[in-house]
N, C-alpha and C positions, 0 to 999 in steps of 0.2 A: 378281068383286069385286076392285078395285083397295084397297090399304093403302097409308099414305106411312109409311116407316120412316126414322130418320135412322141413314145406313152412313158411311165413312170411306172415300171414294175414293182413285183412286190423287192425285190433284190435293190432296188434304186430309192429306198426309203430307208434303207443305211441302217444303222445297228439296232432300228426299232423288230427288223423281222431275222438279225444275225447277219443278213447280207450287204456287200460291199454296197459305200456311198458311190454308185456309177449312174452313167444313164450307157443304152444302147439302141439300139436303132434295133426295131422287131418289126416285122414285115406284116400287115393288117390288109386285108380285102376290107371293102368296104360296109358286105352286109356287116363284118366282124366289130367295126367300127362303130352301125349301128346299135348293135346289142350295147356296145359299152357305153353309149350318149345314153341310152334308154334305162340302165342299170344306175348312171349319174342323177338322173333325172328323178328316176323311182324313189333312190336316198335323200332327195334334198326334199320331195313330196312328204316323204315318211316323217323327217324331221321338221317340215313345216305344220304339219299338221298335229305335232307332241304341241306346239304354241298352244298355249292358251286363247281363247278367242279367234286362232284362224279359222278355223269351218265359219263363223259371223262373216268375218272378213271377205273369203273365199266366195259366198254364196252372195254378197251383195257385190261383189266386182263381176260376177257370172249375171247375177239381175241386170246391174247397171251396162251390161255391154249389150244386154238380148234389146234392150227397152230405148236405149242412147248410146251408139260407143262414140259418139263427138265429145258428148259428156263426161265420157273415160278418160279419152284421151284429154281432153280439160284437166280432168282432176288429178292423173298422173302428169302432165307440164306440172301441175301448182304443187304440185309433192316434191318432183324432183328440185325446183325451185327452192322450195322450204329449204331439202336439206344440203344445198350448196350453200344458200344464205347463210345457214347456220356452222355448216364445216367452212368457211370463207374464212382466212384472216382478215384481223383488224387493221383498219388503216384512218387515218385522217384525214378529215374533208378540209379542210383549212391549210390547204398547200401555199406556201409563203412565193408569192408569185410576181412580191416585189420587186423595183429594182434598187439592189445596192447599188448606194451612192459613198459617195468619198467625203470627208468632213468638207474637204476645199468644195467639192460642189455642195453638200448643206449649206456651210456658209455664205456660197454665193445667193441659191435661192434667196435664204433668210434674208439677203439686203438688199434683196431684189422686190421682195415683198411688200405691198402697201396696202393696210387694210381700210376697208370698207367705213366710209365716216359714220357718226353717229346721228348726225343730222342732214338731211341736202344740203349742199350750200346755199347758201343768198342768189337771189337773181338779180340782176339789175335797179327790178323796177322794185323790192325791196330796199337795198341798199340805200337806193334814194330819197323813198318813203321814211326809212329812220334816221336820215340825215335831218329830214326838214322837220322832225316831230315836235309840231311846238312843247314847251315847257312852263309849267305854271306855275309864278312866285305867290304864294298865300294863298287864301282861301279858294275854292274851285265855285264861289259865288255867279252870279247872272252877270255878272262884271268881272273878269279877270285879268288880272296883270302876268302877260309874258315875260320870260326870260330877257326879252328882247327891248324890254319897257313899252312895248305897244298894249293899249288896252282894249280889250273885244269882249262883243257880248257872246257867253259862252251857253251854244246850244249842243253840247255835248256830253253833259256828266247829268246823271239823275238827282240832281237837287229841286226835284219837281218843286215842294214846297218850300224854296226857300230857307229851308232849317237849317245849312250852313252856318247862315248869320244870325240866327235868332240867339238873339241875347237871354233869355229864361236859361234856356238846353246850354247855352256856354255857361252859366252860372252854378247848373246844377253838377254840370259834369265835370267843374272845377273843387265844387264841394264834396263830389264822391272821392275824386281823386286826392284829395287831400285828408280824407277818411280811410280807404281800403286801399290807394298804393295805386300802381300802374298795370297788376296784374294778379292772379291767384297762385302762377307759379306751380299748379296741379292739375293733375285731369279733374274732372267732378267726383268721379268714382273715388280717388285718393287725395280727399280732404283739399281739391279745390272747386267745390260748391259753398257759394256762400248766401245770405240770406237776400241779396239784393237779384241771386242766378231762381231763386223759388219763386221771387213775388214776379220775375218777368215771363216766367213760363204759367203762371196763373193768370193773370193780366192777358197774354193771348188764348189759354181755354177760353176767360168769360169773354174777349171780344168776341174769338169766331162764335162761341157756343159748344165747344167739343168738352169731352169730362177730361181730357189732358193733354198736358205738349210738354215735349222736351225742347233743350235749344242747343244748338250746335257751336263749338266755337266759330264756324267757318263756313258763309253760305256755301260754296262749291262743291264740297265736300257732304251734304246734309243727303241729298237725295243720291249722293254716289255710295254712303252707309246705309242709307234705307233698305236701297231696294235689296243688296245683296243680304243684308238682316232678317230676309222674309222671306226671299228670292234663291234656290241652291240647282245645285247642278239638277238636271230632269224637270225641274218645271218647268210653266210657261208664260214668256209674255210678249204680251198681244200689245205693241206701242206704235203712234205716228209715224212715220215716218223723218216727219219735221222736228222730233225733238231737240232739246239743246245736248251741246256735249259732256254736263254735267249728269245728265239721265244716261246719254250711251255708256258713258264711264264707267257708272254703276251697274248697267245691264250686263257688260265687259266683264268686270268683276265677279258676280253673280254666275256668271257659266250657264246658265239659264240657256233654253231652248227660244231664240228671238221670232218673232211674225209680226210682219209690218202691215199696215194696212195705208193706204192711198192719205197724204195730207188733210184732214177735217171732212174725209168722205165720211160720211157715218152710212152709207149702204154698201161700202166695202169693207168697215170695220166688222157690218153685219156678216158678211160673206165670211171672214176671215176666224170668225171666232163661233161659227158656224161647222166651218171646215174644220178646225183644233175639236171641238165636241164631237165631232163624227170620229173624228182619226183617235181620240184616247177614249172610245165606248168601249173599248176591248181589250184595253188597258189598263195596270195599278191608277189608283187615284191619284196627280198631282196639284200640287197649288198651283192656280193661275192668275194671272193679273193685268189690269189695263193700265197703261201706264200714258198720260198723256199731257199737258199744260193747260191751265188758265189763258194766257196771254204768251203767243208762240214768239219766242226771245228772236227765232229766226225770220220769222214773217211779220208776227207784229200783231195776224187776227186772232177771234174770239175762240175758244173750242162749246162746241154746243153741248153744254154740261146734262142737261135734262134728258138728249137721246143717249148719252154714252151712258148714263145712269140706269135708265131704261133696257139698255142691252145686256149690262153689267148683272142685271137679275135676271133676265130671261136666259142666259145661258150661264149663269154661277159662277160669275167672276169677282176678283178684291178688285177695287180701285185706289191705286197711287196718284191723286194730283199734287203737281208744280206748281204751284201758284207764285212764284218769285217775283212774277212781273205782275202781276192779278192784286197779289196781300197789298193795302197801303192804297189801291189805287181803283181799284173797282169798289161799290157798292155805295149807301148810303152813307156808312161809317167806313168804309176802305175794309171792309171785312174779306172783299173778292169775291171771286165768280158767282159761290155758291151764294152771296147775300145779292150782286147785281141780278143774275137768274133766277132767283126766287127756288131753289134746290136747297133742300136741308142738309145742313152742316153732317148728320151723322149718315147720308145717303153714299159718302165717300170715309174709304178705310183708310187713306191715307192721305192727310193733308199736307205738303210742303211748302213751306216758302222761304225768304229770306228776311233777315234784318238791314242789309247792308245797302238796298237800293233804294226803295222811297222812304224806308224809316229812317236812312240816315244815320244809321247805329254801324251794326256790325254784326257778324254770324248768322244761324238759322234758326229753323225749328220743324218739328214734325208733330201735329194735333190729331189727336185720334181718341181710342179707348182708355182707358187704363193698361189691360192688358198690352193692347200696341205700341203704349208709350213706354212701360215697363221692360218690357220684351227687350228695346234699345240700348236700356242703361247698362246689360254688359255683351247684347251683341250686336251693337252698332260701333266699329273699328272705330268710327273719325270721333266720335262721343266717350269712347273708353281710354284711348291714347290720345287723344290731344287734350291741351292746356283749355282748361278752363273760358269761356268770355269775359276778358276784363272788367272790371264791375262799374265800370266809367262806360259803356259800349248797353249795357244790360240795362241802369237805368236812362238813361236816354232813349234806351226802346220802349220803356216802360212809357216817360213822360211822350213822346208823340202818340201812340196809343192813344193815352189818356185826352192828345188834345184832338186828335181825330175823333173821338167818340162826343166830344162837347163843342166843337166846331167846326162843323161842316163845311161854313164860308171856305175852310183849306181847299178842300173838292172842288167846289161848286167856281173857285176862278183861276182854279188848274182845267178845268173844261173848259172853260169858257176862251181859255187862249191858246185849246189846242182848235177850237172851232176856227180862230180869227188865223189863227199858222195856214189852218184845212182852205179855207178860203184864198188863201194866197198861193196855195203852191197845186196842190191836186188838179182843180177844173179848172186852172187859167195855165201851166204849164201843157206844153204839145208835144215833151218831151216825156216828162216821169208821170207815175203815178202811183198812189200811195195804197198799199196792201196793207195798214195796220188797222184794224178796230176804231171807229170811231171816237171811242172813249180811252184810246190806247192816247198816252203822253209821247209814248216813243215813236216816231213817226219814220215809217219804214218808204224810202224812195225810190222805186226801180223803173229803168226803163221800160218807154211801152212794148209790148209785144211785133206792136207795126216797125217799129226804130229800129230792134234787134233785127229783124227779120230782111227790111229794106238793109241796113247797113253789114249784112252778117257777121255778126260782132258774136264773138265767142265770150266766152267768160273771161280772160285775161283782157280783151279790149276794153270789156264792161269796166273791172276792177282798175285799169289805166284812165277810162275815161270821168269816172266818179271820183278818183284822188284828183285829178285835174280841177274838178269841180271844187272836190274841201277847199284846195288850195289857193284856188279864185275867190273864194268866199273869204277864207281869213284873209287876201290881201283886201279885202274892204271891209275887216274887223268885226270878224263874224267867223266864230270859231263853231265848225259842226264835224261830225268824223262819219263813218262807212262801216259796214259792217264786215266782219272779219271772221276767220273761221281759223280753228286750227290747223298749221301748215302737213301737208302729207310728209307720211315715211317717204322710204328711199323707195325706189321699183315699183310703189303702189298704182294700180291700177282705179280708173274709176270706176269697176265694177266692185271691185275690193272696197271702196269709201261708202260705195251706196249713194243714198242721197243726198245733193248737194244743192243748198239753197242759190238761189241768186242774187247777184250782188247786188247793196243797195248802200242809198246814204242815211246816214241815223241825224235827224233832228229832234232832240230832247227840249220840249214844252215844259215854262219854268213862270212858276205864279209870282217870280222876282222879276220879272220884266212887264211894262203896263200895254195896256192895248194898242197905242203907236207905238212902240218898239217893235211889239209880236209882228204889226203890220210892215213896221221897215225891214225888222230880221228877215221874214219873209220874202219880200218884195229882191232885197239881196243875195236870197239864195237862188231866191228863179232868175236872176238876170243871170247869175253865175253860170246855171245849167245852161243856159242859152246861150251864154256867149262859148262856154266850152263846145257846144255843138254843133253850132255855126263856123265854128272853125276847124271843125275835124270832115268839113260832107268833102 
């Protein structure tokens, strides 16, 4: 059988071999064809194998096919792959897949647009809350006079002892003031420490017993600059659950790695700081810490200082206590936990508390080492940038100190009329009952567990039903307030808030009112809960 193939003679490669640039049609049989495939084939062998390194090449693609050719053929896909990818033109991933719009329609959007507010709005049962908020003309004494000329005995502001009106502290802090001025005008760092900011942060080393303290202008802020001072991204801390918002701030800040352990459980704190030692055995060293309160601002009880202390060494942790409700109002001399507990002062690395609640001053402080206190003076924010404590605020803290440490009687009938409150309200109401420490002044009232439960009362009805209550009390002149918590973001969820206390009413025990008072206060706040409750079945 004869084929016509069209070939390239030597005449058809044009002036290279003197012959015309043509082609023509030459008549080929097949075997003829052959030889010439075989003849192509032979030259492109010949000149494959002048390459350098093809016989390497050659005798593993002959291995790799006797041994694998799925393998082969694997490896020639990812070859030929290669070099498309690589002969491929460039192009961009970033194809503009917008839609054009017209200015008229931008403009429209734009004023169409309304953004997201920066706070919830109010609700209702807010609004109304700050409509009625009483206001107090003069002193915030055991006796106040409202905006409205009504006068009520006032069980709501911490003036446990009285020092509002003590005439000594108005005298002295009329005499500082008219020596040093109404302020420092400085941070401490820059030249506004003065010598009355030295002797009050001394004056608190030797009451607690610690070898130093610093003092802050601003309670709120003391333990929101501590911890992150000590505390940096990758550490860890291990804190209640029930803290104040003054502590979450500062953990917030801090960036710190957070682990909650169950409110004043201490065999889940065990658990918690258990499981942290397991989980960093096979990790960099970090600092870690416990961070928990004296006297819980949320709930009102004790923290059991002796086991948290105890744990604190058996698995190598720092401890930061709050004591802001604790300093002033626990122990023999108002030293707190560590002096009512019988727990030594230097068993805790970090002391906190305030000036501003039972000392009746102003600002904070943080008691510790030398080192720990030093450490603050340039990296505690609220200590480096803010103004100084007024030096009117600083000895005042100084003189109650002083008279706590030489008159106990202070204490001894600040107890004695949270006793005579305790008797009136806890075991004779059917309604509330009081979650705070014994020894706690601030008396924390929530309903019973049976109440919530019989009446399903969510937390907004709690929070409606206990403003009912203040508001029944001041109209029979008897001012007490509820405990409050920072309002949520926008969309927050409460898996996002975490734990949320429950709501209670705050009656503040005050050694400016005598034993029938305490009795009557009392007797008027349980009718109030009653009669609000009675009328809501």
């Amino acid at each position: 059988m004869k084929y016509s193939v069209w070939i390239l003679n030597a005449e058809s490669l044009g002036p290279l071999h003197g012959g015309p640039c043509s082609r023509r049609r030459v008549p080929m049989d097949l075997q003829d064809a052959h030889g010439w495939l075989l003849e192509v084939l032979n030259g492109v062998s010949v000149q494959f194998h002048r390459v350098p390194g093809s016989s390497i090449l050659l005798r593993y693609i002959k291995s790799s096919y006797q041994n694998d050719p799925i393998r082969s053929a694997v490896e020639l896909f990812l070859f030929l792959f290669a070099v498309r990818y690589l002969l491929s033109p460039k192009y961009s991933t970033s194809k503009d897949r917008h839609v054009k719009l017209t200015e008229e329609e931008v403009d429209e959007i734009v004023d169409e647009w309304v953004p997201e507010p920066l706070v919830a709005p109010q609700t209702a049962f807010e609004e109304a809350e700050n409509e009625r908020r009483p206001v107090i003309v003069g002193p915030t004494g055991p006796k106040s006079k409202l905006s409205t000329g009504r006068l009520v005995t006032n069980v709501a502001s911490y003036n446990f002892y009285n020092l509002v009106g003590n005439e000594t502290l108005k005298e002295k802090a009329i005499q500082t003031l008219r020596t040093y001025g109404v302020g420092p005008c400085g941070p401490p760092g820059f030249y506004g420490t003065q010598d009355v900011h030295m002797k009050i942060e001394a004056d608190i080393a030797s009451h607690l017993g610690t070898s130093s303290c610093i003092v802050y202008a601003q309670a709120f802020s003391t333990i929101s600059s501590v911890i992150p001072a000590f505390s940096k991204r990758g550490d860890i801390i291990v804190a209640d659950k029930a803290v104040n918002s003054a502590i979450r701030k500062g953990m917030q800040i801090s960036r710190s790695s957070i682990r909650w352990y169950e409110h004043n459980d201490m065999e889940d704190l065990q658990k918690v700081l258990a499981s942290v030692v397991k989980e960093q055995a096979k990790k960099p060293l970090t600092r870690r810490f416990i961070v928990t309160e004296g006297l819980f601002e949320n709930v009102g009880d004790m923290v059991d200082l002796a086991k948290v202390v105890e744990l604190k060494h058996r698995y190598k942790f720092r401890l930061i206590l709050d004591e802001t409700w604790s300093f002033g109002v626990l122990g023999r001399t108002g030293a707190g936990v560590t002096e009512h507990q019988g727990v030594h002062v230097r068993e805790v690395d970090m002391l906190v508390g305030s000036l501003a609640g039972p000392i009746c001053a102003g600002g904070g402080f943080c008691a510790g080492s030398n080192e720990i206190v030093e450490h603050q003076r340039l990296s505690a924010s609220s200590y480096t940038f803010s103004a100084a404590l007024p030096a009117m605020l600083a000895t005042t803290a100084s003189e109650v100190l002083a008279m706590l440490e030489t008159n106990t009687e202070m204490l001894n009938q600040v107890r004695e009329n949270v006793k005579t409150m305790w008797a009136q309200l806890d075991p004779r109401s059917e309604w509330v009952h009081c979650t705070s420490a014994a020894e706690n002044p601030i008396m924390m009232l929530v309903l019973k567990p049976e109440v919530v439960a019989s009446r399903k009362l969510n937390v907004s009805d709690q929070e409606q039903l206990l403003q009912e209550m203040v508001e029944e009390a001041l109209a029979n002149l008897v001012m007490m307030t509820r405990l409050k918590s920072m309002p949520r973001g926008i969309n927050v969820t409460g898996k996002e808030v975490g734990w949320e206390f429950q709501p209670a009413l705050k009656v503040c025990v005050t050694s400016g009112l005598t034993r029938k008072e305490i009795e009557r206060t009392g007797t008027i706040i349980r009718h109030a809960i009653t009669k609000v409750m009675k009328a809501r079945r």
